[in-house]
Biopython code that builds the backbone (N, CA, C, O; Angstrom):
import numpy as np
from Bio.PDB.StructureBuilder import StructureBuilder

atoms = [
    (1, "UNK", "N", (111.938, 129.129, 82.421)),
    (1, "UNK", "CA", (111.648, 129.197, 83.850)),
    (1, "UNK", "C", (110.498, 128.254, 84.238)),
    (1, "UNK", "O", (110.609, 127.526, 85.225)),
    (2, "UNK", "N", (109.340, 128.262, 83.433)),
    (2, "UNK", "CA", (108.396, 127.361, 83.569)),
    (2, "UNK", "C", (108.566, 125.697, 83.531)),
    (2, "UNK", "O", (107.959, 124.927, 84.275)),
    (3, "UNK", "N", (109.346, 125.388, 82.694)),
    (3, "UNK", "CA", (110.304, 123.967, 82.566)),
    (3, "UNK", "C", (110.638, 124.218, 83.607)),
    (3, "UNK", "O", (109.743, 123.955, 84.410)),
    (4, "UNK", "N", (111.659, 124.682, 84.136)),
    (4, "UNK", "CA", (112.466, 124.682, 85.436)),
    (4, "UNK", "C", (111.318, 124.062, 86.801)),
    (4, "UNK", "O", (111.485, 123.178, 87.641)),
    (5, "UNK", "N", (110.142, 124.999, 86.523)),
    (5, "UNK", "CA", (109.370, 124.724, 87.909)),
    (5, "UNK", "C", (108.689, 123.149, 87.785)),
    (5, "UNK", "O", (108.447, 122.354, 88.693)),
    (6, "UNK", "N", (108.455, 123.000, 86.165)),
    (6, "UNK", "CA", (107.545, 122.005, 86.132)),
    (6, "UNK", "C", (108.633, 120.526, 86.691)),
    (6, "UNK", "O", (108.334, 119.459, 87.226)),
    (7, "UNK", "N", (109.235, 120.797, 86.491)),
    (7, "UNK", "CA", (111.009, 119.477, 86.357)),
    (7, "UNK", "C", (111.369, 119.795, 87.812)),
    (7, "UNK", "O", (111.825, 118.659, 87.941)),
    (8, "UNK", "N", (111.509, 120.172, 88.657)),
    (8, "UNK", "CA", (111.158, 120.150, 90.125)),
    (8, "UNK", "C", (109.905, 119.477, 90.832)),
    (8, "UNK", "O", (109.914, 118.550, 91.642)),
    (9, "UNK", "N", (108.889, 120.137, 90.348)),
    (9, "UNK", "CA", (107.654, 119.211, 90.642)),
    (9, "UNK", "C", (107.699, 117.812, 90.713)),
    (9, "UNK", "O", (107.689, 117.022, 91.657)),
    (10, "UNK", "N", (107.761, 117.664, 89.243)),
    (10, "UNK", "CA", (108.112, 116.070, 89.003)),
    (10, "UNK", "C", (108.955, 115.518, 89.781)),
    (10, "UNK", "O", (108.582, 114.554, 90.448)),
    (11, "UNK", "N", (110.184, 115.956, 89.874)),
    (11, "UNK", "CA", (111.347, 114.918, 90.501)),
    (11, "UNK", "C", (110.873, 114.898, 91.903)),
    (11, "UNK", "O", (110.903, 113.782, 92.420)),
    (12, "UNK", "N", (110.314, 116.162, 92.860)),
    (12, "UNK", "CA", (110.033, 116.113, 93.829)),
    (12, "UNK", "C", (108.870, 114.656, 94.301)),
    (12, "UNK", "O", (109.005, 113.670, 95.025)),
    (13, "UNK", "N", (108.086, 115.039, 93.699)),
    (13, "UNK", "CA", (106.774, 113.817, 93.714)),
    (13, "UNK", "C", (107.341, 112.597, 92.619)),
    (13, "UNK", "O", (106.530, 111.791, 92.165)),
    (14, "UNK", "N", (108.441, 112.549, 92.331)),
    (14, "UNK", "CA", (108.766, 111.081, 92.231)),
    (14, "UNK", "C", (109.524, 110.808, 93.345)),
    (14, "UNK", "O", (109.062, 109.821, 93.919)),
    (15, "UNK", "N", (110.457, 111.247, 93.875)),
    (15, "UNK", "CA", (110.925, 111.278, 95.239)),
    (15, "UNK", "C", (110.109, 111.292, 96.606)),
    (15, "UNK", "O", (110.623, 110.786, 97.604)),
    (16, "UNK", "N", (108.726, 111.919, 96.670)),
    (16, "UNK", "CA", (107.526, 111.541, 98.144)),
    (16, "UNK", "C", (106.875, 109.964, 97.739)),
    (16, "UNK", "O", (106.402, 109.215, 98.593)),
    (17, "UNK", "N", (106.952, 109.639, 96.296)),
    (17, "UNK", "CA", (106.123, 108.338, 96.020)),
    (17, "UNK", "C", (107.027, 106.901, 95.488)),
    (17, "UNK", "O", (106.621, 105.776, 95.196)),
    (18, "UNK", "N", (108.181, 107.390, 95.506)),
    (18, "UNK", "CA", (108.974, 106.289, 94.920)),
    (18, "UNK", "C", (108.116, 105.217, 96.591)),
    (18, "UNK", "O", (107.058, 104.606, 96.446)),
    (19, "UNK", "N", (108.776, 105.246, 97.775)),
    (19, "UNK", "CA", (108.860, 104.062, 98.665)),
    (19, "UNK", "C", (107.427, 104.095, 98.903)),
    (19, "UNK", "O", (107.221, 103.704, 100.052)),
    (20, "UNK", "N", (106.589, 104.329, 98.435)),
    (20, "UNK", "CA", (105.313, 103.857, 98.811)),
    (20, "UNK", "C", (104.977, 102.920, 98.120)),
    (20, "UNK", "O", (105.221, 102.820, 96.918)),
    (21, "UNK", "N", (103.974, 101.587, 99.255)),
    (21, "UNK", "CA", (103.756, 100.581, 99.214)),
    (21, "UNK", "C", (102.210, 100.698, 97.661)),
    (21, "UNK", "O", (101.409, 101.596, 97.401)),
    (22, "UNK", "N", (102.374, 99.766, 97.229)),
    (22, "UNK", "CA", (101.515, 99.986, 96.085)),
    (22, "UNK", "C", (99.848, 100.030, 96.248)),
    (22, "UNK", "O", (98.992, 100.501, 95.499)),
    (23, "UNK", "N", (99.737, 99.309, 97.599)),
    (23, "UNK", "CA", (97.985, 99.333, 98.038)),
    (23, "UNK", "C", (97.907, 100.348, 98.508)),
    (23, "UNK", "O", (96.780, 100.700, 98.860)),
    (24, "UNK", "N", (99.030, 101.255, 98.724)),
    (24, "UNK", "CA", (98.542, 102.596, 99.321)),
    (24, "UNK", "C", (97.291, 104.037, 98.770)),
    (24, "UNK", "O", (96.743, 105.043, 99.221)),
    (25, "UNK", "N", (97.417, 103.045, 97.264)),
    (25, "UNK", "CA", (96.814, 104.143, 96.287)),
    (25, "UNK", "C", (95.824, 102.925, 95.547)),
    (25, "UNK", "O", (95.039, 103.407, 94.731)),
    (26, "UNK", "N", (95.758, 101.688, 95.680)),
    (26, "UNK", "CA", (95.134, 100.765, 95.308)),
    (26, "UNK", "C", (95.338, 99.473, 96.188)),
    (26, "UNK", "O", (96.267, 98.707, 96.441)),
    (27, "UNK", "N", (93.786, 99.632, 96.589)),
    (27, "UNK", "CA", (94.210, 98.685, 98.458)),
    (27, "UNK", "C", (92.973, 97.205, 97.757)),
    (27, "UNK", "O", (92.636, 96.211, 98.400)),
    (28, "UNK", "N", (92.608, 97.510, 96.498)),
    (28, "UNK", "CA", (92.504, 95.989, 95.769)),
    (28, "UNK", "C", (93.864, 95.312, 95.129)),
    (28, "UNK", "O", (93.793, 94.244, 94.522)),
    (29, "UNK", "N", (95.007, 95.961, 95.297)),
    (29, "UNK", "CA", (95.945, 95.505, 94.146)),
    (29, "UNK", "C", (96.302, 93.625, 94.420)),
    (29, "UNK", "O", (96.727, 92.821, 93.589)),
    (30, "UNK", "N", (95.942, 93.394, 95.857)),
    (30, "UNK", "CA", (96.560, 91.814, 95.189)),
    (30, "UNK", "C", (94.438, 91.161, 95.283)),
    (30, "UNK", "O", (93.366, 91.294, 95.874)),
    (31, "UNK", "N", (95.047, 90.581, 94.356)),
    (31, "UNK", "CA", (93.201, 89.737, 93.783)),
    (31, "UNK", "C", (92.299, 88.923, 94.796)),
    (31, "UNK", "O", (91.081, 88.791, 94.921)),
    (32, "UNK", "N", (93.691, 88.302, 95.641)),
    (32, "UNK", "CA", (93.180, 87.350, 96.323)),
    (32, "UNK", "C", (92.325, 87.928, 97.638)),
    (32, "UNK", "O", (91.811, 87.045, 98.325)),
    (33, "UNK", "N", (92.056, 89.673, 98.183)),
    (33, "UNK", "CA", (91.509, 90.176, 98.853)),
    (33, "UNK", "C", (90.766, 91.180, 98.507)),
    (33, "UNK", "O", (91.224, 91.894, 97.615)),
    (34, "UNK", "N", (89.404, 91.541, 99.098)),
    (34, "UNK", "CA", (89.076, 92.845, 98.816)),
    (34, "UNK", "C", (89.827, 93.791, 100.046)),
    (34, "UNK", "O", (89.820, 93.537, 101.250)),
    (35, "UNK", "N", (90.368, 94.766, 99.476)),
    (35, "UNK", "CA", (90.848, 95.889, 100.756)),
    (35, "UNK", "C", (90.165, 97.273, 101.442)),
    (35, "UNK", "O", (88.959, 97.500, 101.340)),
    (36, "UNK", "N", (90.841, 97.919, 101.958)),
    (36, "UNK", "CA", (90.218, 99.450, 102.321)),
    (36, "UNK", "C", (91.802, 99.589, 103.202)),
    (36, "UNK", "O", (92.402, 98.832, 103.965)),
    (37, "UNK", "N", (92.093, 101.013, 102.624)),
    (37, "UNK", "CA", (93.058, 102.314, 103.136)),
    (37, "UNK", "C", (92.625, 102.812, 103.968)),
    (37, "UNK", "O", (91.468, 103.193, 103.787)),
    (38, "UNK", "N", (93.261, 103.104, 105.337)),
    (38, "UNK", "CA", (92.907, 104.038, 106.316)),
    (38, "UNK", "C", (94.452, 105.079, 106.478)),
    (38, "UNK", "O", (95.565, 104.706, 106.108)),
    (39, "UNK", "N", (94.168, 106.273, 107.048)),
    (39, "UNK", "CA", (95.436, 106.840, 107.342)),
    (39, "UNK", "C", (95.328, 107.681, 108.651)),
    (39, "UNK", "O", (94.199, 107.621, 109.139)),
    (40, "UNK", "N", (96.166, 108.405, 109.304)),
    (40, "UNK", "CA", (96.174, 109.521, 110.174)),
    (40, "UNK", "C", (97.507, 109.828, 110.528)),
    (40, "UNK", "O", (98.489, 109.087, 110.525)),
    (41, "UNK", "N", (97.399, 111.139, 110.864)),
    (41, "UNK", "CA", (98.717, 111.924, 111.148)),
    (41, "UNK", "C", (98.787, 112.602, 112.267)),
    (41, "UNK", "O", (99.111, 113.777, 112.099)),
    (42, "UNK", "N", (98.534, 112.172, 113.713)),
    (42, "UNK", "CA", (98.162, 113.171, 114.791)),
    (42, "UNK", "C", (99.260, 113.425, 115.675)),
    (42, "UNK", "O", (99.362, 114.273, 116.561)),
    (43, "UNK", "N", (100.398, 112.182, 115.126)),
    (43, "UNK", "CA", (101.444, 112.422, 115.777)),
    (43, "UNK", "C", (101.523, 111.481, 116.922)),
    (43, "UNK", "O", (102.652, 111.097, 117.226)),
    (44, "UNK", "N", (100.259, 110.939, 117.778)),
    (44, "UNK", "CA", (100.140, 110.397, 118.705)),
    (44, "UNK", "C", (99.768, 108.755, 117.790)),
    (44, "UNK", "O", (99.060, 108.530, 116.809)),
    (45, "UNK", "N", (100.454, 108.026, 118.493)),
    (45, "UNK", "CA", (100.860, 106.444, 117.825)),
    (45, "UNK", "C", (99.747, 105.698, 117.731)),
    (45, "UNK", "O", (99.381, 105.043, 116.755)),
    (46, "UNK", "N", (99.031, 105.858, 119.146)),
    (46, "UNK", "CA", (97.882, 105.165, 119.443)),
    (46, "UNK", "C", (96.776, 105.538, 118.785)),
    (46, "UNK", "O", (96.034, 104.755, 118.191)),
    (47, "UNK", "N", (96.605, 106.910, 118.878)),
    (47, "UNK", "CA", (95.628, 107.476, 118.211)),
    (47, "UNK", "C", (95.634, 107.137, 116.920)),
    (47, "UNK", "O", (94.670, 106.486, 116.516)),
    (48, "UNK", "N", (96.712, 107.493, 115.977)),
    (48, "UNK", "CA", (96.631, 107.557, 114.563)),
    (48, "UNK", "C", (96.647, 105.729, 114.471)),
    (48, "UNK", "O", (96.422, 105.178, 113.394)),
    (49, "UNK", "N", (96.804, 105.299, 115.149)),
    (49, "UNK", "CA", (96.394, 103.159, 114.799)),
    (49, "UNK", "C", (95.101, 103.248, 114.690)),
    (49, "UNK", "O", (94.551, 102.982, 113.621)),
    (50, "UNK", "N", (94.318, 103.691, 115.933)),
    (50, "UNK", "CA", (92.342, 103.405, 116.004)),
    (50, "UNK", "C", (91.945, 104.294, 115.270)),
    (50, "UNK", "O", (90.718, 104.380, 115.289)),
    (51, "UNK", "N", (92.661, 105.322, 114.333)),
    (51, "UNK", "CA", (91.823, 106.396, 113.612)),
    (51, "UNK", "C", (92.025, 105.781, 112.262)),
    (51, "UNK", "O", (91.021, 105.487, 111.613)),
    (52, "UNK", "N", (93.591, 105.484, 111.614)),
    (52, "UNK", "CA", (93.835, 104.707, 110.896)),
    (52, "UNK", "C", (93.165, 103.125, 110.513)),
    (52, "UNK", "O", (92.888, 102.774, 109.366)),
    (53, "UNK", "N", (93.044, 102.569, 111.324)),
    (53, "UNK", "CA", (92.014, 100.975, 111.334)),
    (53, "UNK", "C", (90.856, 101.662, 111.203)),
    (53, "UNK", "O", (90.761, 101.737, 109.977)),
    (54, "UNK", "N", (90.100, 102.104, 111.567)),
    (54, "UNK", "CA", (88.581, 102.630, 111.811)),
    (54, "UNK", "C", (88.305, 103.355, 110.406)),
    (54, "UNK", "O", (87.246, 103.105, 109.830)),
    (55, "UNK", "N", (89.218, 104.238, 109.844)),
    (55, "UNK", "CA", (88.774, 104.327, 108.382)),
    (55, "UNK", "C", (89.237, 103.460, 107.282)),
    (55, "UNK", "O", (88.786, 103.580, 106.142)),
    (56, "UNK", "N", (90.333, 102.391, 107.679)),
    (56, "UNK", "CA", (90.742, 101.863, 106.787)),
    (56, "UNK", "C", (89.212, 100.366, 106.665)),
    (56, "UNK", "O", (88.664, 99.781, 105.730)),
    (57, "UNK", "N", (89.115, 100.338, 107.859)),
    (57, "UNK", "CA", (87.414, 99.601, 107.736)),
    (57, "UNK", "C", (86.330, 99.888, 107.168)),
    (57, "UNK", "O", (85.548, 99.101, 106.633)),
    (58, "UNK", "N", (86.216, 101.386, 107.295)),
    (58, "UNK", "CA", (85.295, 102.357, 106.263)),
    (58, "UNK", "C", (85.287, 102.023, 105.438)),
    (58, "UNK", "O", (84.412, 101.221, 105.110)),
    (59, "UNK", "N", (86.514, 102.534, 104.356)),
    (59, "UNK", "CA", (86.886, 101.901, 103.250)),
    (59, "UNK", "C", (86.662, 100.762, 102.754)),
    (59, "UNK", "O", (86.033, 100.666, 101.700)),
    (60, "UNK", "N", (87.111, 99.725, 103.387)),
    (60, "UNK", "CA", (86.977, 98.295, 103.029)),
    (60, "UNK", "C", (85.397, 97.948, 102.761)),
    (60, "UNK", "O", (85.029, 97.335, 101.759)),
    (61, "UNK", "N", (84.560, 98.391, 103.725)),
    (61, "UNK", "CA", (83.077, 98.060, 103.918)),
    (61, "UNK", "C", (82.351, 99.148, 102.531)),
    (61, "UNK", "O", (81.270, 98.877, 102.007)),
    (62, "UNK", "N", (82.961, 100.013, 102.245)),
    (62, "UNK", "CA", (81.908, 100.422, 100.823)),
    (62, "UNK", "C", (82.483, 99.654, 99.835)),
    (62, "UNK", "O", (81.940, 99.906, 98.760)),
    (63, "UNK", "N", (83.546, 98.636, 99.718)),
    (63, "UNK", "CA", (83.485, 97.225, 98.752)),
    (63, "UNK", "C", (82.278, 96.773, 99.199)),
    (63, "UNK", "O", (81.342, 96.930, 98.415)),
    (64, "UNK", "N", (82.043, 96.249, 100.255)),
    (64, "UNK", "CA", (81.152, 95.077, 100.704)),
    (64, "UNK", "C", (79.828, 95.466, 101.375)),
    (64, "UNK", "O", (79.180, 94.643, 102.021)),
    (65, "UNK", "N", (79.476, 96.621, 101.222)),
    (65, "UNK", "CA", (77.930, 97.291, 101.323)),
    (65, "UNK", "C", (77.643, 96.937, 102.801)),
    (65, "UNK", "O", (76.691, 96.222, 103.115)),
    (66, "UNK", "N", (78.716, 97.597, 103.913)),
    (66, "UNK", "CA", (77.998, 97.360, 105.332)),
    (66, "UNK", "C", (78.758, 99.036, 105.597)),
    (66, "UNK", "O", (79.735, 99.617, 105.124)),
    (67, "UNK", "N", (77.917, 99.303, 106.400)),
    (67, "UNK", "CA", (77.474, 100.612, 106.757)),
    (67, "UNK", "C", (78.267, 100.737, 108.098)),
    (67, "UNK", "O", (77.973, 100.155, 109.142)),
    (68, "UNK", "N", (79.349, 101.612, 107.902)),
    (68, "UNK", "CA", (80.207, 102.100, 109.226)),
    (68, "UNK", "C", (79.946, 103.499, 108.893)),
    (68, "UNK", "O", (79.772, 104.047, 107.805)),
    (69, "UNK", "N", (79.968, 104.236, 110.875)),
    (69, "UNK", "CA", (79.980, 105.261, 110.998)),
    (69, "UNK", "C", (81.052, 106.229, 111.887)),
    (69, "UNK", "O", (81.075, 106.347, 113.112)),
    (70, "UNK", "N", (81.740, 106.743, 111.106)),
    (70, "UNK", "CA", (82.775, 107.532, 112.062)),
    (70, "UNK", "C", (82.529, 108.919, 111.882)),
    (70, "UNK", "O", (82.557, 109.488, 110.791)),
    (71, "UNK", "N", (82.213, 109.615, 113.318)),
    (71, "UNK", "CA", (82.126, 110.632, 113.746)),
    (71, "UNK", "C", (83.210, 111.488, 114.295)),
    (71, "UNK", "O", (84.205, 110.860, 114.657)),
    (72, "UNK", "N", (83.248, 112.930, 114.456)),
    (72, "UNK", "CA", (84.662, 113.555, 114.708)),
    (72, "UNK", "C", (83.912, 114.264, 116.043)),
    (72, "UNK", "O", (82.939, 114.915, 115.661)),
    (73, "UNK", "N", (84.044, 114.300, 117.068)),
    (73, "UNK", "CA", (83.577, 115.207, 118.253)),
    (73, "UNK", "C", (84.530, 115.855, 118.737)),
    (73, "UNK", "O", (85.691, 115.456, 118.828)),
    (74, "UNK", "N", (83.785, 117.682, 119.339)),
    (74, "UNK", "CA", (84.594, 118.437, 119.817)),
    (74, "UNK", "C", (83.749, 118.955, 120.769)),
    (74, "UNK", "O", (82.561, 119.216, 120.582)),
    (75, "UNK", "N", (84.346, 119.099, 121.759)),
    (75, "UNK", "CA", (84.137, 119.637, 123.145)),
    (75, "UNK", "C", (84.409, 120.605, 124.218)),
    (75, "UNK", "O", (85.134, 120.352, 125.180)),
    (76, "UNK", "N", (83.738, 121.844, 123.999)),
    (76, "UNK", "CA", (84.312, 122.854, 124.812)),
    (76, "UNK", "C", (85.367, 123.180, 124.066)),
    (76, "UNK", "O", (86.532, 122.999, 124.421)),
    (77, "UNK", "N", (85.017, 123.669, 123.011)),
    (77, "UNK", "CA", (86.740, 123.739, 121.695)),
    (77, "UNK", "C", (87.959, 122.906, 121.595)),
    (77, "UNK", "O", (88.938, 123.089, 120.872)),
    (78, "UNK", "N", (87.699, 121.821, 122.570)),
    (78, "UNK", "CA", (88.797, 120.696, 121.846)),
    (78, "UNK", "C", (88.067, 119.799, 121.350)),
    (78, "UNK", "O", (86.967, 119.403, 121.735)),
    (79, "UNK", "N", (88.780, 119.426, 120.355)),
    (79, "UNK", "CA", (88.833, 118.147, 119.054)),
    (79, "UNK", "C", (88.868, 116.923, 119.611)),
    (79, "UNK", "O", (89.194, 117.131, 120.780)),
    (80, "UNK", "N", (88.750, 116.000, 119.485)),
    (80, "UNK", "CA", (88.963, 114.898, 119.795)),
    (80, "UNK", "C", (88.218, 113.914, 118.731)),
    (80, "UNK", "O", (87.095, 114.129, 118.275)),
    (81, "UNK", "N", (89.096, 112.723, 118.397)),
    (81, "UNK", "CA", (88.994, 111.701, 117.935)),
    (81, "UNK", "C", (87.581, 110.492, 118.649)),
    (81, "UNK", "O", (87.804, 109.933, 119.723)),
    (82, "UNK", "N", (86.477, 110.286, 118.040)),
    (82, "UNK", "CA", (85.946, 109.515, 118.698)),
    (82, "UNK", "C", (85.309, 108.445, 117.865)),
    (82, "UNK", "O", (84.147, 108.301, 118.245)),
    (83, "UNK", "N", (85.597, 107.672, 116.922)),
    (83, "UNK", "CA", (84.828, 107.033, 116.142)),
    (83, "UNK", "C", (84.260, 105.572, 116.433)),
    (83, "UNK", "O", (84.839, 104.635, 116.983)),
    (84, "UNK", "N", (82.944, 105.636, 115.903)),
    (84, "UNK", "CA", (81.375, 104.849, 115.773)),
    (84, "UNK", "C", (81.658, 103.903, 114.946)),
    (84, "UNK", "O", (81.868, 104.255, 113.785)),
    (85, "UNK", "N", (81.735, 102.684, 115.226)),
    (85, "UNK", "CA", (81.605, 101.960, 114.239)),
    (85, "UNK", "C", (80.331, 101.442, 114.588)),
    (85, "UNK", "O", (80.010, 101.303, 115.769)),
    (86, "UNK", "N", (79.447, 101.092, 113.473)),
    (86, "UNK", "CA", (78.273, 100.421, 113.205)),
    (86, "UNK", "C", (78.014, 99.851, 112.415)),
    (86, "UNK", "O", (77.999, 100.518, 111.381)),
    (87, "UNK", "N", (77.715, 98.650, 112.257)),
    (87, "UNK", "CA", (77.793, 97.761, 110.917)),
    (87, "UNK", "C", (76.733, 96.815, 110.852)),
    (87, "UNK", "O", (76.628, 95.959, 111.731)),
    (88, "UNK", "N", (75.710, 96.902, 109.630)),
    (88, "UNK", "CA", (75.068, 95.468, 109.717)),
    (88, "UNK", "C", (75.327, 94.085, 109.800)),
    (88, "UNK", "O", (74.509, 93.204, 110.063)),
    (89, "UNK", "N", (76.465, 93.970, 109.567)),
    (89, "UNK", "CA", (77.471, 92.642, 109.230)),
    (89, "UNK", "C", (78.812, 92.950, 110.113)),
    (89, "UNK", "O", (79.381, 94.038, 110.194)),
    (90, "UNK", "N", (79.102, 91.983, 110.621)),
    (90, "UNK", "CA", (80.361, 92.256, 111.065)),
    (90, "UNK", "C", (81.456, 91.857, 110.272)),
    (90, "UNK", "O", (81.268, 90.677, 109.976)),
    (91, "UNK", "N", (82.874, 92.416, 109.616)),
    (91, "UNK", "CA", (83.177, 92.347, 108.986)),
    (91, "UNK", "C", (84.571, 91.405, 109.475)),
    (91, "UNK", "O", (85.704, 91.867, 109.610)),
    (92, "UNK", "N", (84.182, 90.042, 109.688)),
    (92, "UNK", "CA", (84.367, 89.181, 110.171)),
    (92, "UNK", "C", (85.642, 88.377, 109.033)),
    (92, "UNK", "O", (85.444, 88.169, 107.835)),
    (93, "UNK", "N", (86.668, 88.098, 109.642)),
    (93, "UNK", "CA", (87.752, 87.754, 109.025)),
    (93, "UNK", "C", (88.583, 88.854, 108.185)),
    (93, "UNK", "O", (89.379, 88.503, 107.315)),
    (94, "UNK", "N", (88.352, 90.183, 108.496)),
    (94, "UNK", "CA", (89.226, 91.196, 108.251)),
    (94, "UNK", "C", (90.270, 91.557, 108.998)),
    (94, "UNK", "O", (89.987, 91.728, 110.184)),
    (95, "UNK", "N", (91.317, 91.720, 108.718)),
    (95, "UNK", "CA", (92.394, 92.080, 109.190)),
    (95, "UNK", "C", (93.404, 92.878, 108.645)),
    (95, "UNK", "O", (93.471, 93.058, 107.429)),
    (96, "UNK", "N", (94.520, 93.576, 109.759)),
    (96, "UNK", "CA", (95.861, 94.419, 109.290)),
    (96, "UNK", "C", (96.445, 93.135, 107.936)),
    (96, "UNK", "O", (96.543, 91.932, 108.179)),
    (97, "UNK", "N", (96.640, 93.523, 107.098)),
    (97, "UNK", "CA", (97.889, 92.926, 106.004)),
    (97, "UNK", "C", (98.936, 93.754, 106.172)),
    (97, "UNK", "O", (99.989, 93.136, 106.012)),
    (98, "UNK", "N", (99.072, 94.728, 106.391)),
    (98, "UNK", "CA", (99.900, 95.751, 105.942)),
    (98, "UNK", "C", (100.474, 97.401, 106.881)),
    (98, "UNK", "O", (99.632, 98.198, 106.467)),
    (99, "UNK", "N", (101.111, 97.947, 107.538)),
    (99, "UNK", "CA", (101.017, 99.038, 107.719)),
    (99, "UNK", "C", (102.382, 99.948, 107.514)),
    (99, "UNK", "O", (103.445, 99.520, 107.963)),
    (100, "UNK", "N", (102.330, 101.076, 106.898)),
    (100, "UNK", "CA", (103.409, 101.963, 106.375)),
    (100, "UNK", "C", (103.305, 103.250, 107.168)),
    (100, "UNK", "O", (102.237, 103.697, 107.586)),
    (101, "UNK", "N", (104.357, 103.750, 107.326)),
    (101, "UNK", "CA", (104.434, 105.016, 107.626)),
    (101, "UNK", "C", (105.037, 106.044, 106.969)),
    (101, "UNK", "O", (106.249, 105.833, 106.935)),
    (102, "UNK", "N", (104.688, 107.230, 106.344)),
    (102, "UNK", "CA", (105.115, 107.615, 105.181)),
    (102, "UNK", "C", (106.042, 108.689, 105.477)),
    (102, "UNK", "O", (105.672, 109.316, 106.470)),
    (103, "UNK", "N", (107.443, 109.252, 104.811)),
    (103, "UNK", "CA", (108.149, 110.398, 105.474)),
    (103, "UNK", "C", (108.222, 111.607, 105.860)),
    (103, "UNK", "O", (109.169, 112.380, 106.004)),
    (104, "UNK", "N", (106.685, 111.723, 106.075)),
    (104, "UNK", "CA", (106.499, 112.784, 106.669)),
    (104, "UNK", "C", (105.386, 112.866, 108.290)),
    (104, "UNK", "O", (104.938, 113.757, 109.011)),
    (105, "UNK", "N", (105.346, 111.500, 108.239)),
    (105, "UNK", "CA", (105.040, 110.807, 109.690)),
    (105, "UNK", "C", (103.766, 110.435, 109.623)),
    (105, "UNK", "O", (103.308, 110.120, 110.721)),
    (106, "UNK", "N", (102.655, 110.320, 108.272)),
    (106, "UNK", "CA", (101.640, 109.887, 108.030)),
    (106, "UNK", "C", (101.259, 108.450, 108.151)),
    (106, "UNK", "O", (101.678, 107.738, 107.238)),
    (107, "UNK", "N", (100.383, 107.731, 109.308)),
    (107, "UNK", "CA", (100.284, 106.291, 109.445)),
    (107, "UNK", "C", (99.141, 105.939, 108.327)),
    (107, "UNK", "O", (98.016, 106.430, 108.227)),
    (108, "UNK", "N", (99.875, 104.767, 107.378)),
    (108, "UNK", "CA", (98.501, 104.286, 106.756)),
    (108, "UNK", "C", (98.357, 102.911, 107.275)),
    (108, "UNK", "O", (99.203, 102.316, 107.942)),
    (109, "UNK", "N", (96.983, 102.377, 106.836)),
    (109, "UNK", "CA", (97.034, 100.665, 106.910)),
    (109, "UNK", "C", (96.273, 100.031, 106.408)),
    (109, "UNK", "O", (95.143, 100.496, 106.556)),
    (110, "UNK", "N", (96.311, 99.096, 105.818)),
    (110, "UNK", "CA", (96.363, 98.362, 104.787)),
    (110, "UNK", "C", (94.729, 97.042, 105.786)),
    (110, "UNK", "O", (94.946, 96.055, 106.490)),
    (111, "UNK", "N", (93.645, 97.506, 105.485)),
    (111, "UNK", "CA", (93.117, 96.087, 106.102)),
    (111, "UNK", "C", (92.271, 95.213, 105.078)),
    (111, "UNK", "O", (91.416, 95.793, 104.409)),
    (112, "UNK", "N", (92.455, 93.937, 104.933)),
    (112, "UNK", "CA", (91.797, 93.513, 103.860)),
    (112, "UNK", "C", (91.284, 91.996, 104.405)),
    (112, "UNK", "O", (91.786, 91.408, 105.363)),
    (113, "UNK", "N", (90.128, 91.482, 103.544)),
    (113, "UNK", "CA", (89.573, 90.436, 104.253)),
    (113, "UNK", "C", (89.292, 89.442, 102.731)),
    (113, "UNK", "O", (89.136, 89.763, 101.553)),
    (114, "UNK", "N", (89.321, 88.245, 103.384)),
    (114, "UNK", "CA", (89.549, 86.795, 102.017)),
    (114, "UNK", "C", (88.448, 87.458, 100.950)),
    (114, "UNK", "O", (87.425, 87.898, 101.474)),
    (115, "UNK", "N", (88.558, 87.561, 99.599)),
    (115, "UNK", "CA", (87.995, 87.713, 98.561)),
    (115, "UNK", "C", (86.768, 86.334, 98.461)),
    (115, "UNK", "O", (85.598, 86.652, 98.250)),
    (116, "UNK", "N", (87.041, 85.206, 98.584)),
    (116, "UNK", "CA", (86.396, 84.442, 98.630)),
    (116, "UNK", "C", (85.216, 84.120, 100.326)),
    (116, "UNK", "O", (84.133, 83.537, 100.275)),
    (117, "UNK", "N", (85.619, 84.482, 101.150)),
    (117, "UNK", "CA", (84.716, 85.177, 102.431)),
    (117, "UNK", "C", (84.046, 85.739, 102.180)),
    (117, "UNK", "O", (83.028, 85.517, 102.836)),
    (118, "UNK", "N", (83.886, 86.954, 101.078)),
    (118, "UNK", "CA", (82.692, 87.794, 101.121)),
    (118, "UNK", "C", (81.772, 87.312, 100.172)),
    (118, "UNK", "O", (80.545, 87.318, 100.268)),
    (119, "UNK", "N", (82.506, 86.871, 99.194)),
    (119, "UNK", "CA", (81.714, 86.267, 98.070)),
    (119, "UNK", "C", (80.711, 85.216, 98.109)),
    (119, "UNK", "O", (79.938, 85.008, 97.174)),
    (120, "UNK", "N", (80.728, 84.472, 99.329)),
    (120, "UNK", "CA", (80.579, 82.808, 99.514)),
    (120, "UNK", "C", (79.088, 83.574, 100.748)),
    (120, "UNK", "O", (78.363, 82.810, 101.387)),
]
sb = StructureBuilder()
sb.init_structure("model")
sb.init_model(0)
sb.init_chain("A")
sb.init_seg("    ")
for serial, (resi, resn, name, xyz) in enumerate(atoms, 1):
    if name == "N":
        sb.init_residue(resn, " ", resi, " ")
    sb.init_atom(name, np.array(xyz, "f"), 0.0, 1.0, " ", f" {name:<3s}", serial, name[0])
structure = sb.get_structure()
């Protein structure tokens, strides 16, 4: 019975990860960029793009030691999305490479900036 559950597991989560893009879980994978992963799932398109970019910048910037800040504010008991970016550096020549949406309606994206840009 325990085989049984474990051999479900598996096939299941080879089946949620087969079509995922490979920077999704390693957003250095091609050399020629440093990257950063952002994601969101709010359902709303717009939203989950500026929530998605805004941490996928996060990300990217603890490669490159500049300091972003994203905050979550709620108001009168609603939630809302509001994020701070702040940066000593502007992280200048970064951009979308990439964006996936995963099958269960999760937006990720992929932003990465020239390897040789940051270095130089």
């Amino acid at each position: 019975m325990v085989r049984k559950i474990v051999l479900i597991i598996v096939v299941l989560s080879i089946q949620i990860f087969a079509g995922t893009p490979n920077w999704v879980f390693n957003p250095n994978v091609d050399r020629n960029y440093i990257g950063g992963v952002g994601s969101s799932s709010s359902g709303n398109l717009y939203r989950d793009l500026k929530v998605a970019k805004i941490l996928a910048r996060a990300d990217l910037s603890q490669s490159i030691a500049v300091d972003i800040e994203s905050t979550f504010l709620s108001h009168n008991g609603k939630s809302d999305y509001s994020m701070v970016q702040k940066s000593k550096e502007l992280l200048k020549g970064s951009f979308v490479k990439e964006q996936w949406r995963s099958p269960d309606g999760e937006l990720f994206i992929w932003i990465v900036i020239k390897r040789d840009e940051v270095e130089n």
